[in-house]
N, C-alpha and C positions, 0 to 999 in steps of 0.2 A: 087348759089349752094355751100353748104359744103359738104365735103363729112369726116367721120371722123374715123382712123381705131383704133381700140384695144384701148389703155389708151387713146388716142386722141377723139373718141366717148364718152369718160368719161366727157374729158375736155370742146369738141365743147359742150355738152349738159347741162352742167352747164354753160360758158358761155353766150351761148343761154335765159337762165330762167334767167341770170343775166341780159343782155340787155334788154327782155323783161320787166322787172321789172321797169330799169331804165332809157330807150327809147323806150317807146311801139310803136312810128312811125316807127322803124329800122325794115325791116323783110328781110328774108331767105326766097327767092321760095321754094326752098329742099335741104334738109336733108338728106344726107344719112349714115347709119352707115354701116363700113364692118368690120366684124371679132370683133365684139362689145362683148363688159361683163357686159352690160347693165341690160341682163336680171339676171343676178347672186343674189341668195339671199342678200347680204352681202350689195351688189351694192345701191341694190332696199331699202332697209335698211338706209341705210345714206344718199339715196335719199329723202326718206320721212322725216329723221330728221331733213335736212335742208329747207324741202321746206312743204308745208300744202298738195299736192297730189303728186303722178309720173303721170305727166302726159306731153304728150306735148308742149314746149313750146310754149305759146302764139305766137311770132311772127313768127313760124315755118310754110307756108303753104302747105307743103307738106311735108312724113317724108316716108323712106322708109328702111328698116334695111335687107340689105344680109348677109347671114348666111349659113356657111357649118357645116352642123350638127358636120362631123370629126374634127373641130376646137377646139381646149379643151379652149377655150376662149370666143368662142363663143357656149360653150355647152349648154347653154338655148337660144335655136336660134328664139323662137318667143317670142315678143315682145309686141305685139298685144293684150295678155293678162293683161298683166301687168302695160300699161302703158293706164291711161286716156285721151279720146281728150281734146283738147285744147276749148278754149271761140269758136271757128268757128268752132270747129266741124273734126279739123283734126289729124288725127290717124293713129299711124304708122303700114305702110303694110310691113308684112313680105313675103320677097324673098326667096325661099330658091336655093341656088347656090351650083355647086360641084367646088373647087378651085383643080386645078389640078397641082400646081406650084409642080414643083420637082427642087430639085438643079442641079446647073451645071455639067458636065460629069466630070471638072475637079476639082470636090472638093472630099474632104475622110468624110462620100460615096458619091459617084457621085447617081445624081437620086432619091434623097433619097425625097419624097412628105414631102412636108408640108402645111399642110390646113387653117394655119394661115397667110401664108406669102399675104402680102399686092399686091402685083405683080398681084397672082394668082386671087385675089378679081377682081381685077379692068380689068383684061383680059375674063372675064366671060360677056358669051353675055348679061346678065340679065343685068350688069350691063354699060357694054357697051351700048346697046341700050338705056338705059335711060340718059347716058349721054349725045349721038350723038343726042336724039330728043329734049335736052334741049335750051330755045332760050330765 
């Protein structure tokens, strides 16, 4: 399992299309992206200039992207459009998640939400449970 958040879902995801490329035996069970910028025009763009589709990678068999729409990072939170299956036929399922992370009481502001914060991804049942049934 990878799991990969913000600029890090950039990186695992290129990565990923690079090993496939160049050890197509290596695979990843799943994939997950949280608080991804994946689906961002800009993204999607120098995606396809560096690669011939956006699509899954090859050794990827399972790919799943949680997304809180209030994330300004993750503000094109499906994925599912935009990105092609892979040779097997696998294609990323869009979650969508409420990330509920507020800061500490003891910071200036205390409490203050933030829908990007990586904490708040990984505390969310959606994404909890798919970790805890992974084997």
């Amino acid at each position: 399992m990878l799991i990969g958040h913000s600029m890090g879902s950039i990186i695992a995801y290129d990565v990923l299309r690079l090993l496939g490329r160049n050890d197509p035996q290596f695979s990843v069970d799943h994939f997950m992206t949280i608080g991804s910028p994946l689906g961002m025009p800009h993204v999607k763009y120098k995606i396809s200039q560096e690669n011939d589709l956006v699509r899954t990678p090859t050794i990827v068999g399972r790919w799943t992207n949680f997304a809180d729409r209030r994330d300004v990072v993750a503000i094109e939170a499906k994925l599912s459009d935009d990105y092609e299956p892979n040779d097997q036929g696998v294609k990323v399922a869009d979650v969508p998640v409420i990330n509920a992370y507020r800061s500490p009481l003891d910071r200036d502001p205390p409490n203050k939400p933030n829908y990007h914060k990586s904490y708040g991804y990984l505390r969310t049942p959606e994404l909890s449970n798919v970790v805890r049934a992974f084997s």
